[in-house]
matplotlib code that plots the C-alpha trace (Angstrom):
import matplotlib.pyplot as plt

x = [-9.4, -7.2, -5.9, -2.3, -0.2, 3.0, 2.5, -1.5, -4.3, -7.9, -11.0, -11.1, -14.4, -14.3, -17.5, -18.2, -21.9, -23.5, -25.5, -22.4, -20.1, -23.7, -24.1, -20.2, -20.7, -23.7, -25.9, -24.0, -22.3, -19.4, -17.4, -14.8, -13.6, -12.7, -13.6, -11.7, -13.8, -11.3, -11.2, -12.7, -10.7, -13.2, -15.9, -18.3, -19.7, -23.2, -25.4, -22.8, -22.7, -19.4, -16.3, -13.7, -10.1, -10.1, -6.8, -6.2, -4.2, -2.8, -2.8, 0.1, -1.2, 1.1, -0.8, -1.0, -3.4, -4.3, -7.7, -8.1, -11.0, -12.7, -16.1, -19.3, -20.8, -17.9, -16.8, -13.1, -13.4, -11.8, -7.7, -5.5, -3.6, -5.6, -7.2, -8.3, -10.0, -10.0, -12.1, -10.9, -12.6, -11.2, -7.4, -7.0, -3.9, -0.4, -0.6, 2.5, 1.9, 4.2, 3.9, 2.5, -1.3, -1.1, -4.1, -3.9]
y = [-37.8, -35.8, -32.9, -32.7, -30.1, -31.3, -33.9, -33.7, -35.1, -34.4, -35.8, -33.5, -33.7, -31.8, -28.9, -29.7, -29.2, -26.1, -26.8, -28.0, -25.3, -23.1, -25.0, -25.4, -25.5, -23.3, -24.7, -27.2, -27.9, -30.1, -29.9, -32.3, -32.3, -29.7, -29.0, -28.0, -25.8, -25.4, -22.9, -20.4, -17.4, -16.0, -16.7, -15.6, -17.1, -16.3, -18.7, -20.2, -21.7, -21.8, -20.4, -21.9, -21.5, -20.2, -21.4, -19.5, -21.6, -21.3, -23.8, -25.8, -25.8, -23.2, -21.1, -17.7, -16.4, -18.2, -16.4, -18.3, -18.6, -16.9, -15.3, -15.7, -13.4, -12.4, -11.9, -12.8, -10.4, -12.4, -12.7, -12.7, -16.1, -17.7, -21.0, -23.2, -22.5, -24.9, -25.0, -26.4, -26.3, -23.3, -23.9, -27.6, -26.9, -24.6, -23.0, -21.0, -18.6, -19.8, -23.8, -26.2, -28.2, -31.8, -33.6, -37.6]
z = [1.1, 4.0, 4.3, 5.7, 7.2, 8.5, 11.1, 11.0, 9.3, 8.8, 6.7, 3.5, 1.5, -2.0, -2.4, -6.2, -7.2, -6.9, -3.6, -1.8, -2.5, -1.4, 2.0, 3.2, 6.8, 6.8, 10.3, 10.9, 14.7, 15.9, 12.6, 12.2, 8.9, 6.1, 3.2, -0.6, -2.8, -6.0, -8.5, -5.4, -4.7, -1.7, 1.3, 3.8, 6.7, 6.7, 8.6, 10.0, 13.9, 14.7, 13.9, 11.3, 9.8, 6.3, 4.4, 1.0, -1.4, -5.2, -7.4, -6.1, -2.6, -1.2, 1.3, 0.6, 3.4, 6.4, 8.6, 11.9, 14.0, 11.4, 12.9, 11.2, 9.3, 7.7, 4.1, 2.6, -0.5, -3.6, -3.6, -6.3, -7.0, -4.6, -6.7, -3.9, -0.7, 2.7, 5.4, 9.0, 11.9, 14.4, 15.2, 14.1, 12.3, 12.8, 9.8, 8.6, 5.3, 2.2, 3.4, 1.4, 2.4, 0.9, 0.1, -0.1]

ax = plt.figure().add_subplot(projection="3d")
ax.plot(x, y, z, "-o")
ax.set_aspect("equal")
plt.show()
């Protein structure tokens, strides 16, 4: 799958199971993908290495709050109408609150 914003792409891989929607990015370096955990309204980054971009979707992909270069150690409390979560690394995309993601 990718993950598209306007004129740029990236590798999307879908959190489903238990452990992967656990582990996210936790330790890991060099990311160069995201990630889609659906049906998630909130996050932290605990454990993670480096920083990432948090983008806060509702169910028809329109973003509805965008967190960039998101520290770790942090905590995104949950959101109302917020259904689907992605993680990017740190200011891959240009994001613009009320935009659409696509997914392909």
């Amino acid at each position: 799958m990718k993950l598209i914003f306007e004129d740029k792409e990236i590798n999307l891989t879908e959190c489903k199971s238990f452990y992967s929607r656990l582990k996210g990015f936790m330790f890991s370096r060099g990311i160069n993908k995201a990630l889609l955990f659906d049906k998630c309204n909130s996050i932290h980054t605990f454990f993670m290495k480096e920083n990432i971009d948090v983008i806060m979707c509702d169910k028809d992909n329109k973003i509805l709050f965008y967190y960039n270069n998101l520290g770790t150690n942090k905590i995104i409390l949950p959101k109302k109408g917020v259904s689907k979560v992605f993680e990017t690394p740190s200011n891959y995309f240009d994001i613009e609150i009320g935009k659409k993601m696509m997914i392909k």
